[in-house]
C-alpha positions in Angstrom: -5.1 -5.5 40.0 -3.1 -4.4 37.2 -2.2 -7.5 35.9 -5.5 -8.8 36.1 -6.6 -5.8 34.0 -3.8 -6.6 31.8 -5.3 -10.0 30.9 -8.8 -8.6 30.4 -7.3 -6.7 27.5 -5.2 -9.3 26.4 -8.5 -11.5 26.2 -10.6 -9.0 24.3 -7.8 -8.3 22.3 -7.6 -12.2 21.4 -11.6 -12.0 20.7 -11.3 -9.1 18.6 -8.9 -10.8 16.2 -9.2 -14.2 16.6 -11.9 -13.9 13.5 -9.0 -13.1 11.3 -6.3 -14.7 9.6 -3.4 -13.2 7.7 -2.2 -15.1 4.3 1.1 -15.4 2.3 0.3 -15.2 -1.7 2.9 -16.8 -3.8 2.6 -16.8 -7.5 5.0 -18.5 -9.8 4.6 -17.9 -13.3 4.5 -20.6 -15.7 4.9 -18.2 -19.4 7.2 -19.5 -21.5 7.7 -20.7 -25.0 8.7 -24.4 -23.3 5.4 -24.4 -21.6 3.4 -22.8 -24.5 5.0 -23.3 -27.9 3.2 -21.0 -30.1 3.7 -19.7 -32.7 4.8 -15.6 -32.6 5.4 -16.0 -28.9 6.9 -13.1 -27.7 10.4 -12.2 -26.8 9.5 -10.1 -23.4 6.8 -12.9 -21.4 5.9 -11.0 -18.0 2.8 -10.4 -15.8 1.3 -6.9 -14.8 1.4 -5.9 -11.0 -0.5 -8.4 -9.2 -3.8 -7.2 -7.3 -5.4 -8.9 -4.6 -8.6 -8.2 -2.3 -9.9 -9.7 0.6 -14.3 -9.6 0.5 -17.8 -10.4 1.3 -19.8 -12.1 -0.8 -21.3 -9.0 -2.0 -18.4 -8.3 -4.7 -17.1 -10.7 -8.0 -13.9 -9.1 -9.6 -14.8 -11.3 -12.4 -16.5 -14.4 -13.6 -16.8 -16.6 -16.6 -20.4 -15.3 -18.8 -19.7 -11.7 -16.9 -18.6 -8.8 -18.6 -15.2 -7.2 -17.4 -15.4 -4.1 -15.2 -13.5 -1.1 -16.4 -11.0 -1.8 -13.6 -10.7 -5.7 -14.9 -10.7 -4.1 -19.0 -8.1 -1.7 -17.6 -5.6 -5.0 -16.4 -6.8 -7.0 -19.1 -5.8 -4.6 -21.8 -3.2 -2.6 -20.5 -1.5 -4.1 -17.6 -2.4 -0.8 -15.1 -4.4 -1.3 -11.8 -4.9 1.8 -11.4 -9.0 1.9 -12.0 -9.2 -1.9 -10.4 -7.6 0.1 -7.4 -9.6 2.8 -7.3 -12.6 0.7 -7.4 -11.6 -1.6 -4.7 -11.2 1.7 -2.4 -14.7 2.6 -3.2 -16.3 -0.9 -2.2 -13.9 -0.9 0.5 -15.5 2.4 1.8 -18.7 0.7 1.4 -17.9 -2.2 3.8 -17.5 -4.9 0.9 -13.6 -5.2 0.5 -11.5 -5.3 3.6 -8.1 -4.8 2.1 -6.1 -4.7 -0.8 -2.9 -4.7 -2.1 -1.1 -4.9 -5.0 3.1 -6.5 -5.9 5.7 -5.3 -8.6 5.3 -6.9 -12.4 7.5 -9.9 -12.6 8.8 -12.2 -15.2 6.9 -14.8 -17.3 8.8 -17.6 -14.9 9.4 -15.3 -11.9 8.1 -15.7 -8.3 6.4 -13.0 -6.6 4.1 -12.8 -2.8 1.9 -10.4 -1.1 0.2 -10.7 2.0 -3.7 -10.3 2.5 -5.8 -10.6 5.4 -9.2 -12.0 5.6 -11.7 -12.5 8.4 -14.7 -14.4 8.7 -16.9 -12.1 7.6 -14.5 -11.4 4.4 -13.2 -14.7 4.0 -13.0 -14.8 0.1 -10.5 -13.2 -2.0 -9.8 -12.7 -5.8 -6.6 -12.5 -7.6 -5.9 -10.4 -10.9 -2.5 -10.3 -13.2 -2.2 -9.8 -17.2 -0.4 -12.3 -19.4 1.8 -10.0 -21.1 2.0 -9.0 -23.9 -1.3 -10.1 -24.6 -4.6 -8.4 -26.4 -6.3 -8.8 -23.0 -5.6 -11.9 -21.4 -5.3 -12.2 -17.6 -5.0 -15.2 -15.0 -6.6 -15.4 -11.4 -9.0 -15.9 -9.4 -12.7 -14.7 -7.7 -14.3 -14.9 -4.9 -12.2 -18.4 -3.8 -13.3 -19.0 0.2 -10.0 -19.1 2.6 -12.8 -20.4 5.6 -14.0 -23.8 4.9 -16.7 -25.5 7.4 -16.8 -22.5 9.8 -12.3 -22.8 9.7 -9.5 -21.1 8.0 -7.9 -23.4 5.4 -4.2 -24.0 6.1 -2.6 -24.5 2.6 -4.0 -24.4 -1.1 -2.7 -24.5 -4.3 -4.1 -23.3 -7.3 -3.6 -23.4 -11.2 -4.4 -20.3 -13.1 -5.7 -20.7 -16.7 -5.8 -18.2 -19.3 -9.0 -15.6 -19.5 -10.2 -13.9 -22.4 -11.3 -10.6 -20.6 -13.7 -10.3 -23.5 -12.6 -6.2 -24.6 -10.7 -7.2 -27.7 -10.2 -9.7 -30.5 -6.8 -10.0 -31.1 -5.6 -14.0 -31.2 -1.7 -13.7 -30.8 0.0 -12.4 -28.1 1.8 -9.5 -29.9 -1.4 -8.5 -31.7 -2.4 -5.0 -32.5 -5.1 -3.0 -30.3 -8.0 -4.2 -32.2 -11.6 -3.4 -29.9 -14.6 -4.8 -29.6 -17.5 -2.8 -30.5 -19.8 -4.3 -28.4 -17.8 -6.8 -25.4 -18.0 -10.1 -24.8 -18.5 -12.1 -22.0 -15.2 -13.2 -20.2 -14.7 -16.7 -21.1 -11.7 -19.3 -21.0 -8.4 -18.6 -23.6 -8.9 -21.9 -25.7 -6.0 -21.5 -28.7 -3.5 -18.7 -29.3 -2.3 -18.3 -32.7 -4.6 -21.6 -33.7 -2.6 -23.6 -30.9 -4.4 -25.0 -28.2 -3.8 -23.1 -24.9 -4.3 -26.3 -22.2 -1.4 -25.9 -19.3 -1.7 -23.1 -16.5 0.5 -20.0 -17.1 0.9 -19.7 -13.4 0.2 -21.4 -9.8 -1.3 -19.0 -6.9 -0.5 -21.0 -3.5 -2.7 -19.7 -0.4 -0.6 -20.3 2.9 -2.3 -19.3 5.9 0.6 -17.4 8.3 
């Protein structure tokens, strides 16, 4: 008898969970003056903590022709996730985000994961980090489905391309705080420096554990 209790709550364990799927993050930064030969480029390349979030369709961290949040404005100008944090706890209260979490800064060539956990009801996630220094330049993505034709993707690699966050207009890396007075959408970094801006400055790979 007790075994065969045992495996009832083994099984409803296994159908309370098997919705779910855990993932490994790894991002490799690709910031350096081989890579992106600019002029002025700085001495210090690095990234900001890396945030990541697990949600429902019911949330965009950010998207091209959007404005930034203050919690995006926050990473893109400063690096900090503290307000990008804090609002992810609130929509996480409100049954939109499932989890968070957030690494150390790293180097502009370093490696860095962080796990995340998504279920089929939150199977998209979105990815944040600062190019810095930078006036407000960030890499990452939004909203990017982990569950494709009703099953979890094993394996994905992606490149991340600079993103003008849209809060201020400084055009070199090591540029003063110069802000907006009225933002602009967030849009695609074409030139740094009057230098095209055409190769990823990192790769986000999405491997399902």
């Amino acid at each position: 008898m007790k075994n065969l209790l045992f495996l009832i709550a083994l099984l409803l364990s296994f159908k309370a969970y098997a919705g779910e799927a855990t993932y490994k993050l790894t991002f490799k930064g690709n910031f350096d003056s081989v890579s992106h030969p600019v002029r002025n480029f700085p001495s210090n390349p690095h990234f900001s903590p890396p945030v990541v979030a697990s949600h429902n369709g019911h949330f965009s961290m950010f998207q091209l022709g959007d404005k930034a949040t203050p919690g995006v404005k926050n990473v893109a100008e400063t690096g900090s996730p503290t307000k990008l944090l804090s609002e992810l706890s609130d929509l996480q209260s409100g049954g939109i985000v499932k989890e968070f979490n957030r690494s150390r800064g790293l180097d502009g060539t370093e490696s860095v994961s962080l796990e995340i956990t998504i279920s089929k009801e939150f199977p998209l996630i979105s990815f944040i980090t600062m190019i810095a220094p930078s006036p407000d330049w960030i890499i990452g993505v939004s909203g990017y489905s982990l569950v494709q034709d009703g099953e979890f993707i094993v394996k994905r690699t992606l490149p991340l391309y600079a993103l003008d966050a849209g809060t201020d207009k400084g055009m070199r890396f090591t540029s003063r705080d110069m802000s907006l007075r009225k933002a602009e959408d967030i849009h695609l970094l074409i030139d740094v420096s009057g230098k095209s801006i055409n190769k990823p400055f990192g790769i986000l790979t999405l491997e399902k554990m």
